[in-house]
C-alpha positions in Angstrom: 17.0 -10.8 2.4 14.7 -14.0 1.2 13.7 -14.6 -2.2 10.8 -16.7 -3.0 11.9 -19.4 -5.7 11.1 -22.6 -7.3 9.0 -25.2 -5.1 9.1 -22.8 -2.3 6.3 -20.4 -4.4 4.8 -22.5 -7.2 3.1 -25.0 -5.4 1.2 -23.3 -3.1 0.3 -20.3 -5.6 -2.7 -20.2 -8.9 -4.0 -17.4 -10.0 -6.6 -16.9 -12.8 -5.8 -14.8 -15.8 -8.1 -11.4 -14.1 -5.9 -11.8 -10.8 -2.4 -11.8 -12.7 -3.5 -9.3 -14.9 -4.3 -7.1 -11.6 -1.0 -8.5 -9.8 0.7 -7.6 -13.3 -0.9 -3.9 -13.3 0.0 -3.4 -10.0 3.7 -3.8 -10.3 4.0 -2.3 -13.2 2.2 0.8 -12.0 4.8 0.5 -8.7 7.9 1.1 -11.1 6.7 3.6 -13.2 6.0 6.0 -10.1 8.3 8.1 -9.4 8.4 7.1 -5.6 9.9 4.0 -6.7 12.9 5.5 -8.3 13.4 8.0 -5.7 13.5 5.7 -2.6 15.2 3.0 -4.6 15.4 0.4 -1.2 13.6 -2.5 -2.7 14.4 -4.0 -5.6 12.0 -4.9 -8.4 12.1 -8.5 -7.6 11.3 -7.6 -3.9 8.5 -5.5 -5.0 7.3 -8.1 -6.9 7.5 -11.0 -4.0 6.0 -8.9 -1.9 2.9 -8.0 -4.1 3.1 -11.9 -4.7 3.0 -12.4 -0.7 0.0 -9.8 -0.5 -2.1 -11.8 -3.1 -1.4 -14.9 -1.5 -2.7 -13.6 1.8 -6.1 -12.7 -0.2 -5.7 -9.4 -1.4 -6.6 -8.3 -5.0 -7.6 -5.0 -5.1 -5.3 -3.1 -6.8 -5.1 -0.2 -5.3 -4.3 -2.0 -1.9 -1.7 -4.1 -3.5 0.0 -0.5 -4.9 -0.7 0.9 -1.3 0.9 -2.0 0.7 4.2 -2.0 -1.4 4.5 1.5 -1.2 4.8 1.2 2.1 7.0 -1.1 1.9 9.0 1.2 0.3 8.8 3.9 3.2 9.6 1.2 5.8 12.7 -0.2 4.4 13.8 3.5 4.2 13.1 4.4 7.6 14.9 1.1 8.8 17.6 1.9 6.4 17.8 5.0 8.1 18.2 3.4 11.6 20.9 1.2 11.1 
């Protein structure tokens, strides 16, 4: 596991107050569903850096953000699974 942290993330990353609002929204919707809590293979914080890694790549639309760490979700189950 990788964390994002200090000069490894800051530098490269600026976000207006309507995209961290939306980046904010989306992880907070993320915990709060019950799919979270139930497949309980991420961690907040990875949620998090990986909605961060999302925006970075472009994406703001909220509901793709929620989507992609979702699946993030399912895939580290399955691969939890596997090992």
């Amino acid at each position: 596991m990788w964390l994002l942290t200090g000069p490894d993330i800051a530098p490269r990353m600026s976000y207006d107050p309507t995209t961290i609002a939306v980046l904010r929204r989306a992880l907070d919707e993320v915990l709060l569903d019950a799919r979270f809590d139930r497949n309980r293979t991420a961690s907040a914080l990875e949620i998090a850096e990986h909605i961060l890694a999302q925006a970075a790549a472009g994406e703001r639309d909220l509901e793709r953000l929620k989507s992609s760490a979702f699946k993030k979700l399912g895939g580290q189950r399955a691969q939890g699974r596997a090992a």
